[in-house]
N, C-alpha and C positions, 0 to 999 in steps of 0.2 A: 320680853319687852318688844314692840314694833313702835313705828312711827311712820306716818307719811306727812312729807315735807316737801315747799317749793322751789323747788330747783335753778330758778331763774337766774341764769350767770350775768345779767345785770346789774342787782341788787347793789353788785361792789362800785357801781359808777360813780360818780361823781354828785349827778341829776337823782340819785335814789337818796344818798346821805344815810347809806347803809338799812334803806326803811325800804320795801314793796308788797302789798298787799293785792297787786294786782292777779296772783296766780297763774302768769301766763306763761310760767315757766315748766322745762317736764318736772316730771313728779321724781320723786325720789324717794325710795322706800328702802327702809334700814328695819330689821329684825335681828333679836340675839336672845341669846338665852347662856344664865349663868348657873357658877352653884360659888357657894361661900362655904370654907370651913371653917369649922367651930369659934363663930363670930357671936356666941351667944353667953350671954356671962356667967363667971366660973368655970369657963371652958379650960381645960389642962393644957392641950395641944395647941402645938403653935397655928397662928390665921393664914390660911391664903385664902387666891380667889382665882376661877378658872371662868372665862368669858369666848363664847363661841358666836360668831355671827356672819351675816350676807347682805348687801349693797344691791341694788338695782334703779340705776337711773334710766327715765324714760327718755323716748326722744332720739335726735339721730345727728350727728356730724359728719363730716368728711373723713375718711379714712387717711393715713399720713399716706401712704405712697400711691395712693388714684383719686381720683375726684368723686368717687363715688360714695354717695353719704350712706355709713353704717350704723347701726346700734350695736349692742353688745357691751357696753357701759353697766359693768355689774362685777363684784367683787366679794371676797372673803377675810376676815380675820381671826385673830384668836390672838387674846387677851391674857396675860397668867401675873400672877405676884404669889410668893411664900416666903413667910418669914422663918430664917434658917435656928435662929439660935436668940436669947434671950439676953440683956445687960441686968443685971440686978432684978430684983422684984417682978412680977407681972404685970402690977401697978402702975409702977412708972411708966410702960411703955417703951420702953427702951428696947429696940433690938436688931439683930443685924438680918436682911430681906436679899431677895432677887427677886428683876421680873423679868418679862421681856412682851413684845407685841409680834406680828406678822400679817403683814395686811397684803393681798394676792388678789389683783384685778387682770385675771389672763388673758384678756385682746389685747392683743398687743396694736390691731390697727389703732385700736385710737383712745387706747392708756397712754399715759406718756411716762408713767412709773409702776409696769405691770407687778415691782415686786419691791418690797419695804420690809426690813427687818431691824428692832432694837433690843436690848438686853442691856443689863447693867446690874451695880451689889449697892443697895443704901442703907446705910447705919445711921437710924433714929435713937438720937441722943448717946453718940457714941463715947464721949466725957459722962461723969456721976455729976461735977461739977457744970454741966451744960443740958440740961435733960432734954432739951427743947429744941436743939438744934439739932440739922440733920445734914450728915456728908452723903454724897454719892459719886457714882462713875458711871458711865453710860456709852456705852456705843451705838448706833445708828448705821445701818446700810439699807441704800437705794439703786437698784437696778432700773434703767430706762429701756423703752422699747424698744428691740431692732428693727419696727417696721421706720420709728420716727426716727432712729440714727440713718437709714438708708434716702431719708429722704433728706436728712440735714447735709448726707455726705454728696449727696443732688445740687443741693443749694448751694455747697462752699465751691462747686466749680465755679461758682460765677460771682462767689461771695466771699473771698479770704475770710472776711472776719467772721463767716460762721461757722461755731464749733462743735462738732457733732458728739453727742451725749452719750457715756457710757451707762457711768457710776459713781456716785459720791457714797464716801464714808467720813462720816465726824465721831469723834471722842473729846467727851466732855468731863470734867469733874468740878463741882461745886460743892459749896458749903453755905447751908443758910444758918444765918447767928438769928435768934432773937433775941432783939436791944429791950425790948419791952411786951408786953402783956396785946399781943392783936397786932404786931410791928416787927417785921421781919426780912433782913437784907441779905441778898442770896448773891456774893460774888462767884464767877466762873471761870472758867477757861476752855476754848474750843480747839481744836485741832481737827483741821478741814483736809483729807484728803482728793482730789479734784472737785474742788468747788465750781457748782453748778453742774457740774456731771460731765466735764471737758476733762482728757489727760493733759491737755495743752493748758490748761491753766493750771500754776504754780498752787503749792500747798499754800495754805492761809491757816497766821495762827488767829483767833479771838478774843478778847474781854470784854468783859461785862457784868453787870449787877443788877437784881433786880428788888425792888421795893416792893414789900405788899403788906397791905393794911388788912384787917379784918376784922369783924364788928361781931 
């Protein structure tokens, strides 16, 4: 699969209302390429899915530590989910997975998160008596750039309040119930190690729920 797309970091303004057809944004070109196993019915072997791909935004910014504007706004991922073992039946769908992502944007001048990793284990319809619902756990790590911490640790001489960015890690775990047929409430809980990506800001716990409907 590819795409090219308008990259315009305006669009999120105010004045757009999340709408821009102007194109005058750089382009932004996303390519990947998968395989799916034994996704075809009657299949014996349990399903995963393995997702390789590459990032290239056009266009150019300011490096964080010189004034000199760079490109180099181009990155990698890989994608994976396999389903470990089975609840009852094939049928039902029921079973317990891992996945995990990795997404690597290596300039560091002017990524400001050259490096993102998550994984986690979710058990679809882990109850006989719940088929529907599904528990998970997940982790999340993000690496920021040391060219942009050198320049934050720039800035905080003259700026206490600014905190210059390591890494953040969160761990979550949720359960979504469904109450009904297309109605589905996902309560959570976050556990934030340096939120925002400062060691100087205190761990922060989470809650939250999320509602979603589907037709």
């Amino acid at each position: 699969m590819a795409g090219l797309y308008n990259g315009d970091p305006d669009v999120a303004l105010a004045s757009q209302h999340g709408l821009d057809f102007t194109l005058q944004g750089p382009p932004l070109g996303i390519g990947e390429i998968g395989w799916l196993r034994n996704q075809q019915p009657g299949a014996t072997a349990l399903p995963g899915n393995l997702k390789l791909g590459g990032f290239v935004l056009g266009g150019s910014v300011p490096a964080y530590t010189t004034s000199i504007s760079a490109s180099g706004r181009h990155g990698f991922y890989l994608v994976a989910d396999q389903a470990l073992a089975r609840f009852g039946d094939r049928a039902d769908g029921r079973q317990l997975g891992v996945f995990g992502s990795l997404v690597a944007a290596p300039d560091q001048a002017v990524s400001p998160m050259p490096f993102f990793f998550s994984t986690g284990v979710v058990a679809n319809g882990p109850l006989a008596s719940r088929p529907k619902d599904v528990l998970s756990l997940g982790v999340a790590y993000g690496g920021y750039s040391g060219d942009l911490r050198s320049q934050q640790q720039a800035q905080a001489l003259l700026d206490p309040a600014i905190r210059p960015q390591v890494s953040e890690l969160t761990i979550e775990l949720s359960y979504a119930i469904q109450v009904l047929p297309g109605f589905t409430l996902q309560p959570g809980v976050q556990y934030l190690i340096h939120p925002g990506g400062s060691p100087a800001t205190p761990n922060a716990l989470a809650l939250g729920v999320n509602a979603v409907v589907s037709f």
